[in-house]
C-alpha positions as CSV (number, residue, x, y, z in Angstrom):
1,X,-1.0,26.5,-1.6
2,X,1.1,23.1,-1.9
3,X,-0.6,19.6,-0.6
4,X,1.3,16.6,-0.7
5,X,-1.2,13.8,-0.2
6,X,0.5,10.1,0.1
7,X,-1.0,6.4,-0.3
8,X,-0.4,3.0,-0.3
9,X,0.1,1.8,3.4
10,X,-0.9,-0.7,5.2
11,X,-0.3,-4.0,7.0
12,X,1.8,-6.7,5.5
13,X,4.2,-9.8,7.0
14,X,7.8,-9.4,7.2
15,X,9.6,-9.9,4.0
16,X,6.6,-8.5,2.1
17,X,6.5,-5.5,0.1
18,X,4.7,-2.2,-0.1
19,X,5.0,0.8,-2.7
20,X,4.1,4.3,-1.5
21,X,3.2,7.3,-3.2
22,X,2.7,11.2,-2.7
23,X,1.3,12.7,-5.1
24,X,2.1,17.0,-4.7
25,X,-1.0,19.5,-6.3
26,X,-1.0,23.2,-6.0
27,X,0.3,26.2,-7.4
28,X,3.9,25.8,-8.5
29,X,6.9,26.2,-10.7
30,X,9.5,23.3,-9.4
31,X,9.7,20.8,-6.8
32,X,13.3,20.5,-5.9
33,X,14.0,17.6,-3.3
34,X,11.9,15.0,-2.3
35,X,12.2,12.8,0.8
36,X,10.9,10.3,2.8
37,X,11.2,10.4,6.6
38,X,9.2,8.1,9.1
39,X,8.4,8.1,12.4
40,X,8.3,5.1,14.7
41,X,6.4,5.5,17.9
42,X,8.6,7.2,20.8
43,X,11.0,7.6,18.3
44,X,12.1,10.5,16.5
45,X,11.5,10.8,12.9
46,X,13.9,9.5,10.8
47,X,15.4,10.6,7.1
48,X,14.7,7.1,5.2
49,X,15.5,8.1,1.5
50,X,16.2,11.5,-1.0
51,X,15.7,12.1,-4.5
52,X,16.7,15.7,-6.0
53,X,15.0,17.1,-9.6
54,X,17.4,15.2,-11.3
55,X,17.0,11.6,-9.9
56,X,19.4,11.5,-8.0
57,X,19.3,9.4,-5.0
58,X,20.7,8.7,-1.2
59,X,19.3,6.2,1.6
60,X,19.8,5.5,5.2
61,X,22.1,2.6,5.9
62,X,19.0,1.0,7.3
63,X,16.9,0.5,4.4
64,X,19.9,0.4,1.5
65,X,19.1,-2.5,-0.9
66,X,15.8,-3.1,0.1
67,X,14.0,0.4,-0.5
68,X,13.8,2.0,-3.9
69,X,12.9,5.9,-4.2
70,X,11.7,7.3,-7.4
71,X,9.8,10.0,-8.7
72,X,7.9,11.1,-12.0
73,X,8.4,14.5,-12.4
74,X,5.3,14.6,-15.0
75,X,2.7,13.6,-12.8
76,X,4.5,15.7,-9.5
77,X,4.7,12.1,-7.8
78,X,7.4,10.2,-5.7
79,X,7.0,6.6,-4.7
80,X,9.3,4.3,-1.9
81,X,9.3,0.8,-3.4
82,X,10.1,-1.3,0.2
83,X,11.0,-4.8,-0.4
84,X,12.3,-7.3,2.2
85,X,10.5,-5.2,4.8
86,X,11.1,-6.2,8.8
87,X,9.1,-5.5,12.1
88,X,11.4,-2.9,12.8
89,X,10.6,-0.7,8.8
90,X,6.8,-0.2,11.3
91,X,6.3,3.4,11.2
92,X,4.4,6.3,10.0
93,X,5.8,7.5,6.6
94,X,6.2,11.0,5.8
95,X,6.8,12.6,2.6
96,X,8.6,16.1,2.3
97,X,8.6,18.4,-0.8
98,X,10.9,21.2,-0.9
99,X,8.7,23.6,-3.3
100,X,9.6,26.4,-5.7
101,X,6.9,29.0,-6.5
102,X,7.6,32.1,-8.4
103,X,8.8,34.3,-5.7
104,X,9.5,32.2,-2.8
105,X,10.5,29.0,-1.8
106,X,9.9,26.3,1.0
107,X,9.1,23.1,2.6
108,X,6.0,21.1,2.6
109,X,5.1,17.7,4.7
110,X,2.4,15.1,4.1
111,X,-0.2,13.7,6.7
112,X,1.7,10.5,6.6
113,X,0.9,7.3,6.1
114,X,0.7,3.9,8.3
115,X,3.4,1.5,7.9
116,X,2.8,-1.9,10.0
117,X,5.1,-5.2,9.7
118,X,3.7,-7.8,11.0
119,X,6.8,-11.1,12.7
């Protein structure tokens, strides 16, 4: 069994800054992709950044040049460095692992975490 368990939300004003981690345990060869999606309320849950094994990296227009998503393969973490955050970056923020084991392969979600940006 795969957990992904992420920290480091919270409340802060708007232009303030947050970093958030999820931190994948478990039984494992290879984590493959990593994202972060979040969820506003009544909205639908929304794919905010991507990183593959290799560190490579894509971002939704809406958060380009303020959000930073890395990972340390090493420690089986990946963080979402949010700078210049706005009212509108309020949401809970998910983080999906897309898991390689020795004979089968598949998705994994955290519990999410609380994102609140205060005007």
């Amino acid at each position: 069994q795969v957990q992904l368990v992420e920290s480091g939300g919270g409340l802060v004003q708007a232009g303030g800054s947050l970093r958030l981690s999820c931190a994948a345990s478990g039984s494992f060869l290879k984590i493959n992709d990593m994202d972060w999606y979040r969820q506003a309320p009544g909205k639908q849950r929304e794919l905010v950044a991507t990183i593959t094994s290799g560190s490579n990296t894509n971002y939704a227009d809406s958060v380009k040049g303020r959000f930073t998503i890395s990972r340390d393969n090493a420690k089986n973490t990946m963080y979402l460095q949010m700078n210049s955050l706005k009212p509108e970056d309020t949401a809970v923020y998910y983080c999906n692992a897309n898991v390689l084991g020795r004979l089968w392969v598949r998705d994994y979600w955290g519990q999410g975490t609380q994102v609140t940006v205060s005007s």
